[in-house]
C-alpha positions as CSV (number, residue, x, y, z in Angstrom):
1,X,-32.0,51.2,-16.3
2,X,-34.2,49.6,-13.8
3,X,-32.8,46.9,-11.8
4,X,-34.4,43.0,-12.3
5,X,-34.5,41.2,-9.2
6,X,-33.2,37.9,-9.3
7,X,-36.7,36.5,-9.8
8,X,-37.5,38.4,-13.0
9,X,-34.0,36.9,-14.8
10,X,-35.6,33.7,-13.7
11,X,-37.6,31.9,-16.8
12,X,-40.9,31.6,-15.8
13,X,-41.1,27.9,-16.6
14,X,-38.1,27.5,-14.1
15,X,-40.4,29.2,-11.7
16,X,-43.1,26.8,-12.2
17,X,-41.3,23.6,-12.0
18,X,-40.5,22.0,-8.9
19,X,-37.6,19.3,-8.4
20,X,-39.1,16.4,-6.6
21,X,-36.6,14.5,-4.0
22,X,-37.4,11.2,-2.6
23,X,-35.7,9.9,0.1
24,X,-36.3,7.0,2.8
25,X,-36.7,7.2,6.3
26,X,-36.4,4.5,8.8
27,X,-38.0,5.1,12.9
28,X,-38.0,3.0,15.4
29,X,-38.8,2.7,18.5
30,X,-37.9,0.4,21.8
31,X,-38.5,0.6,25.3
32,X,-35.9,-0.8,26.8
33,X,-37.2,-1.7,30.3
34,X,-34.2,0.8,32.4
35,X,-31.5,-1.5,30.9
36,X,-28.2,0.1,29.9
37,X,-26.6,-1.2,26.7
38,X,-23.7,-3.6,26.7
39,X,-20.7,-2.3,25.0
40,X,-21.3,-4.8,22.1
41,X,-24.8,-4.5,21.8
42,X,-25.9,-6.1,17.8
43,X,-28.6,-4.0,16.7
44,X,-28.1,-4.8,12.8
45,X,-31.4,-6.9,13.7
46,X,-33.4,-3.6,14.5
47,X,-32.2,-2.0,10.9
48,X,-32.0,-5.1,8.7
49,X,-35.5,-4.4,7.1
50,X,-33.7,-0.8,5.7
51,X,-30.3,-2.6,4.6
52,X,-29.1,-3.6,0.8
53,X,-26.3,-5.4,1.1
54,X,-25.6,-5.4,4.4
55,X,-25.3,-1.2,3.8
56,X,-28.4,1.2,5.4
57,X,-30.8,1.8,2.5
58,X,-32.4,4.6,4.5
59,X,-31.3,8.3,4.0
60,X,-33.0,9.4,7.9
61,X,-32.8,7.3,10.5
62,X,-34.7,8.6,13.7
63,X,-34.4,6.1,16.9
64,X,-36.8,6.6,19.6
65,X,-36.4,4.7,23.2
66,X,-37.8,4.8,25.9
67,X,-36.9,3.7,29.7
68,X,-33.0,4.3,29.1
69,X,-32.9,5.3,32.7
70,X,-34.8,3.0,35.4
71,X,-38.0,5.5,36.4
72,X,-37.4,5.8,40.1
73,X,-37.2,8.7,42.4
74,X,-33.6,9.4,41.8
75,X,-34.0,9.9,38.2
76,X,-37.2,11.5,37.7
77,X,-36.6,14.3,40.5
78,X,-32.8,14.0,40.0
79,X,-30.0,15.3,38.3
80,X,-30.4,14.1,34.7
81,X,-27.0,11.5,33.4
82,X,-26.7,11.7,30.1
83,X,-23.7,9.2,30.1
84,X,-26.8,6.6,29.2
85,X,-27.4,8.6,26.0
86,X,-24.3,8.9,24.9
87,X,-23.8,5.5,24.7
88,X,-27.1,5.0,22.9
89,X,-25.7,7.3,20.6
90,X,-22.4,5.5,20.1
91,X,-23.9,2.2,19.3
92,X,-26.1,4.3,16.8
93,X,-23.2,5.6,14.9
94,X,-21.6,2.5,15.2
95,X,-24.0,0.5,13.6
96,X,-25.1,2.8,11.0
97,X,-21.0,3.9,9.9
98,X,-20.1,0.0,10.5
99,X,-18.6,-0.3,7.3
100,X,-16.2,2.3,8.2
101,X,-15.3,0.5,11.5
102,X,-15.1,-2.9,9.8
103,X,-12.6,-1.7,7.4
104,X,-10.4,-0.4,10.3
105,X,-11.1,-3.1,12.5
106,X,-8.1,-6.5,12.1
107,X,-8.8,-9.9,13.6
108,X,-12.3,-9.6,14.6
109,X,-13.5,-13.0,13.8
110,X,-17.6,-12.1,14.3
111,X,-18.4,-9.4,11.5
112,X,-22.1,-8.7,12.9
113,X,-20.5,-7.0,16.0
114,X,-21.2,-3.5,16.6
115,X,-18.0,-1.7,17.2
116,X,-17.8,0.8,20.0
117,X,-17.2,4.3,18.4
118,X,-13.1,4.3,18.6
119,X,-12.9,2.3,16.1
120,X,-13.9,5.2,13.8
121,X,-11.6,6.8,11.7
122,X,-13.0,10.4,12.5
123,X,-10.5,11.5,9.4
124,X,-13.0,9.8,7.1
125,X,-16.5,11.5,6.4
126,X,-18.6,9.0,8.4
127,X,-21.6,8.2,6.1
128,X,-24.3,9.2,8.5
129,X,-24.2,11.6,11.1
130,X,-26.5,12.9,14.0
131,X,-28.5,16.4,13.4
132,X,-30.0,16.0,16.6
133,X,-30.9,14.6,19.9
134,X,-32.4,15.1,23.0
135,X,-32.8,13.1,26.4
136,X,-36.1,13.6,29.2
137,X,-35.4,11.3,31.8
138,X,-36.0,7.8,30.0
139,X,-37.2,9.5,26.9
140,X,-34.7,9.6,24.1
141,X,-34.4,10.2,20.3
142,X,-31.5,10.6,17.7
143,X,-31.9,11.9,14.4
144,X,-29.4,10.2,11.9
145,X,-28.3,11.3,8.0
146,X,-26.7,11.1,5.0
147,X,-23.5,13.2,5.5
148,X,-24.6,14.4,1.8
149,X,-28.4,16.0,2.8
150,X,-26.6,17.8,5.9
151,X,-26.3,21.3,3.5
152,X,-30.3,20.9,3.2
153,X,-30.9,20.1,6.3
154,X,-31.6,23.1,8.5
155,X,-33.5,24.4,11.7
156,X,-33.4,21.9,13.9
157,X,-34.6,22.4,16.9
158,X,-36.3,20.8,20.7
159,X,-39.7,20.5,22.2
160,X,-40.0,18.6,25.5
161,X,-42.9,18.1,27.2
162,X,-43.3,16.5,30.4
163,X,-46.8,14.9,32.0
164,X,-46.0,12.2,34.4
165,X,-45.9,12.1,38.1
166,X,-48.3,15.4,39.3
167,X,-48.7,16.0,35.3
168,X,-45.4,17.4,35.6
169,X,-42.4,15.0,36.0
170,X,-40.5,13.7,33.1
171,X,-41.3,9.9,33.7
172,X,-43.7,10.2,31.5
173,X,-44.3,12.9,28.7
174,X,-42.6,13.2,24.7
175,X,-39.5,14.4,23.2
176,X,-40.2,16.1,19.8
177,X,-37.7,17.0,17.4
178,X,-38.2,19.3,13.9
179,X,-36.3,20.1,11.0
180,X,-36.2,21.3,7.8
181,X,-35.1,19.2,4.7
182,X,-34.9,21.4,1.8
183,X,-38.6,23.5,2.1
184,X,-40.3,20.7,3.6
185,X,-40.9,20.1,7.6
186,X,-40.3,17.5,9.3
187,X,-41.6,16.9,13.2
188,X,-41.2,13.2,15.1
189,X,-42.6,12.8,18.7
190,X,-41.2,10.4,20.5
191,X,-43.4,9.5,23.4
192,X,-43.9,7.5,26.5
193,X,-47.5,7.6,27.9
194,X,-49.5,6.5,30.3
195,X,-49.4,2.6,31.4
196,X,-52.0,0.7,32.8
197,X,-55.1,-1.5,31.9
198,X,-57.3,-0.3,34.9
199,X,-60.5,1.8,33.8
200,X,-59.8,5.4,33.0
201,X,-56.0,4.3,32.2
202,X,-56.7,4.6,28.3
203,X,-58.2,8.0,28.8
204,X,-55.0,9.2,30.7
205,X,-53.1,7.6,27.9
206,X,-55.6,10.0,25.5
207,X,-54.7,13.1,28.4
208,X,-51.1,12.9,27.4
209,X,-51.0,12.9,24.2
210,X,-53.4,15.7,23.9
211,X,-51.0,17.9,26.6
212,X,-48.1,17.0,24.2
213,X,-49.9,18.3,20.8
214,X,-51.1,21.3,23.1
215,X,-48.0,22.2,25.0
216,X,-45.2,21.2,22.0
217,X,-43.8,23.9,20.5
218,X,-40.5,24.9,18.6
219,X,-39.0,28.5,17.4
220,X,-40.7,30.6,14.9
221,X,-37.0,31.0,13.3
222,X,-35.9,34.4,12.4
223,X,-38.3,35.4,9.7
224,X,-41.2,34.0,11.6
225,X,-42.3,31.5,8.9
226,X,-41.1,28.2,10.6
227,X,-44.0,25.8,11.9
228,X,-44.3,26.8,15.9
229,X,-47.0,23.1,16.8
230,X,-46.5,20.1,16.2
231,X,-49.4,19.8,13.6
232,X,-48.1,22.7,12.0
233,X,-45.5,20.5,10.0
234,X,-45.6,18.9,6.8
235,X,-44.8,15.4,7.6
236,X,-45.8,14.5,11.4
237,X,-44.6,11.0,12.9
238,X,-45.5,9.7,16.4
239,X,-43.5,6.9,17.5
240,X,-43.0,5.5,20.8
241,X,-44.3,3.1,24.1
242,X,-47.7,4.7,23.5
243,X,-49.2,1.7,26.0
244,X,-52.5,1.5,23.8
245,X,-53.8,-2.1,24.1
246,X,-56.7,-4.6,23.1
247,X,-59.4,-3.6,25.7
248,X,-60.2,-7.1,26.7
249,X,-59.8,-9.8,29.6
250,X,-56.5,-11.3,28.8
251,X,-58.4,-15.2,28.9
252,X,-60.3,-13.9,25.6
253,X,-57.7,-11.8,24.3
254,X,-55.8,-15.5,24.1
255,X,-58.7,-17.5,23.0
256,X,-59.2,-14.8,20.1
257,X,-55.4,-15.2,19.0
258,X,-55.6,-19.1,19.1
259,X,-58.6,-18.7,16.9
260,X,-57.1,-16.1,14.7
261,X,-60.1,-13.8,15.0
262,X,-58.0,-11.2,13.9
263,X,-61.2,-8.3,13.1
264,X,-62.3,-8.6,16.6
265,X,-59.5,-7.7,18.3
266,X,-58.8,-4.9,15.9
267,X,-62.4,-3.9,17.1
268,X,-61.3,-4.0,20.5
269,X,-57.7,-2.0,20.1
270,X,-58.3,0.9,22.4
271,X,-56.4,3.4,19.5
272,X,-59.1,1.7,16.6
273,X,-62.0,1.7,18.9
274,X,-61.6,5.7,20.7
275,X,-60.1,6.7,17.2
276,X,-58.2,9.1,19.3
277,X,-54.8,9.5,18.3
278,X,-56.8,10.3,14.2
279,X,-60.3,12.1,13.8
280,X,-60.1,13.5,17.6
281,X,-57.0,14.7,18.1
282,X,-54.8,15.2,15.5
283,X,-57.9,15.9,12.9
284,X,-57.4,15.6,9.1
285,X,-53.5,16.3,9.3
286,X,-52.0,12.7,10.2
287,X,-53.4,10.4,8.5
288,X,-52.7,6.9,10.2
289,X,-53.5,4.5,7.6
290,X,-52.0,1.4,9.5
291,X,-51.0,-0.1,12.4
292,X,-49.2,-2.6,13.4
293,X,-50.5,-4.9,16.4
294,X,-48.1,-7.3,18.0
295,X,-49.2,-10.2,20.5
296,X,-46.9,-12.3,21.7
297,X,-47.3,-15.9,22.1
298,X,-47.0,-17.5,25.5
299,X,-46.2,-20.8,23.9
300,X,-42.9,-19.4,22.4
301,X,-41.9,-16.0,23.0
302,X,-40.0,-15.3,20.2
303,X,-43.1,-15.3,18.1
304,X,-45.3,-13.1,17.4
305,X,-48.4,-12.3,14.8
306,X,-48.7,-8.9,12.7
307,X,-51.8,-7.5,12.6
308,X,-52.4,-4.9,10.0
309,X,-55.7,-2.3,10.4
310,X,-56.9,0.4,8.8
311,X,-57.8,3.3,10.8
312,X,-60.3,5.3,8.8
C-alpha cells in the first residue's frame, strides 16, 4: 500500500481555504532630544488612541525613538550603554502590563503612574511581552505582543544600518526589525536621517534612506525562503525622525498656517513634492496613502494642526 503524505489525507477544500486573522498594531515614534526617562515617566498619553477601557486594544505594539543617547563624540565613537534602553524598555512593559502592576501595587494614590518594572508579578503571564529589540547609538525600537500570538510568532531577527558621520557612524542611520506572524512578514524601520534645511539637506535625507533599503538585510532562515531586503516583506513600515519638512521660508510657512492654506504647503512638503520615500524608492511595494503633517503653533505650543495628504 502506498503511503499518502499528509497533504493527500487533507480534503481538498481544506486546502483551498485560508483562515483570515486580523489583528491591530500600534507604532510610534519619538525623538527624544538625548533625554533619559524619569523613573515615573506617564506615557499612557502616547498609547491612549489604542486603549478600551483603559486596557491596550492593540495586539503589536512597536516603539521607535530616536536620540536616547545625546549624539556627541563619546557616544557615537564610544562604547555603546545600553542601561538607556533598558529603561525604555521597563517603562514599555510597565505601561503596557499596567494592570498587572496596579493590582499589585497598595496606596498609590495617582493611578495614571507608570510603575517601574518590580512591581511586576513575574509569576503571572504578563499580557504583552517583548519579541525583540535593538539599540544603534540613539536609535532604538521594541517590539511588543500578546503573550497569546508568541507560538506564531517566529524568526525574528536584526538589520542595522549605519550612515551618519563619514557615511558610517551610527548617529545617524535605521534599526530594522522582521518577523514572521503566522505565514505573513513583517519588517519596521526605525530611522533617524539626515537634519537640516540648507540646500542639498533633503537630498541627503533621500541618500539615507536609499543606503538603508540598499544595505538592510536579514537571514535567509534555514530553508532559504525568508525575505533577505527590506522590500522583500509583506507588510513594510517606516517610522521614525525622518527630518522631511515643508520647503519654504519659515515667514510664509507661518503666514500659510494662519491662513489655513493647507494644499499649499502639502505642495511644498519635501516627501509630497520629491515623492521619494513612494514611486522612487520604494516603487509599487509601500504604498503611503497618508501622512500626517504637524506644525506647531508659536502662539501656544501645545497645539498643533493635522494635516492629512495623499501621496499618489
Amino acid at each position: 500500500m502506498a503511503k499518502l503524505s499528509q497533504q493527500h489525507m487533507i480534503p481538498k477544500n481544506v486546502l483551498s481555504y485560508h483562515e483570515k486573522d486580523t489583528y491591530r498594531i500600534f507604532v510610534g515614534s519619538w525623538n527624544v532630544g538625548g533625554v533619559s526617562p524619569p523613573d515615573n515617566l506617564d506615557i499612557q498619553d502616547w498609547l491612549i488612541s489604542s486603549q478600551s477601557n483603559n486596557n491596550p486594544a492593540s495586539d503589536i505594539f512597536v516603539f521607535g525613538l530616536q536620540e536616547i543617547v545625546p549624539l556627541n563624540a563619546g557616544n557615537v565613537l564610544g562604547y555603546e550603554n545600553g542601561k538607556i534602553s533598558q529603561k525604555w524598555n521597563s517603562l514599555f512593559r510597565a505601561a503596557l502590563n499596567k494592570k498587572l502592576a496596579e493590582d499589585k501595587v497598595v496606596g498609590v494614590g495617582d493611578l495614571k503612574k507608570v510603575y517601574p518594572l518590580k512591581d511586576i508579578d513575574h509569576n503571572q503571564v504578563e499580557e504583552f511581552q517583548c519579541i525583540i529589540h535593538k539599540q544603534m547609538v540613539g536609535v532604538y525600537i521594541s517590539v511588543w505582543v500578546r503573550s497569546h500570538l508568541l507560538p506564531y510568532i517566529n524568526h525574528p531577527s536584526v538589520s542595522c544600518v549605519a550612515c551618519g558621520l563619514l557615511g558610517c557612524l551610527g548617529n545617524k542611520g535605521s534599526v530594522s526589525v522582521r518577523f514572521m506572524l503566522h505565514e505573513t512578514s513583517f519588517c519596521f524601520v526605525c530611522s533617524h536621517l539626515a537634519s537640516g534645511g540648507k540646500e542639498g539637506d533633503a537630498k541627503q535625507r533621500n541618500a539615507n534612506a536609499a543606503e538603508i533599503l540598499s544595505r538592510s538585510s536579514f537571514p535567509r532562515g534555514p530553508l532559504h525562503n525568508l525575505p533577505r531586503q527590506i522590500l522583500d516583506h509583506n507588510n513594510v513600515i517606516w517610522l521614525g525622525d525622518l527630518n522631511y519638512r515643508i520647503h519654504l521660508p519659515d515667514y510664509i510657512t507661518w503666514s500659510l498656517v494662519e491662513k489655513k492654506e493647507w494644499s499649499v504647503l502639502l505642495e511644498n512638503d519635501e516627501v509630497g513634492m520629491k515623492k521619494k520615500l513612494t514611486s522612487h524608492l520604494l516603487t509599487n511595494t509601500i504604498q503611503i496613502l497618508k501622512f500626517i503633517l504637524v506644525v506647531i503653533t508659536r502662539e501656544n505650543p501645545k497645539r498643533y494642526v493635522l494635516l492629512h495628504g495623499v501621496i499618489e
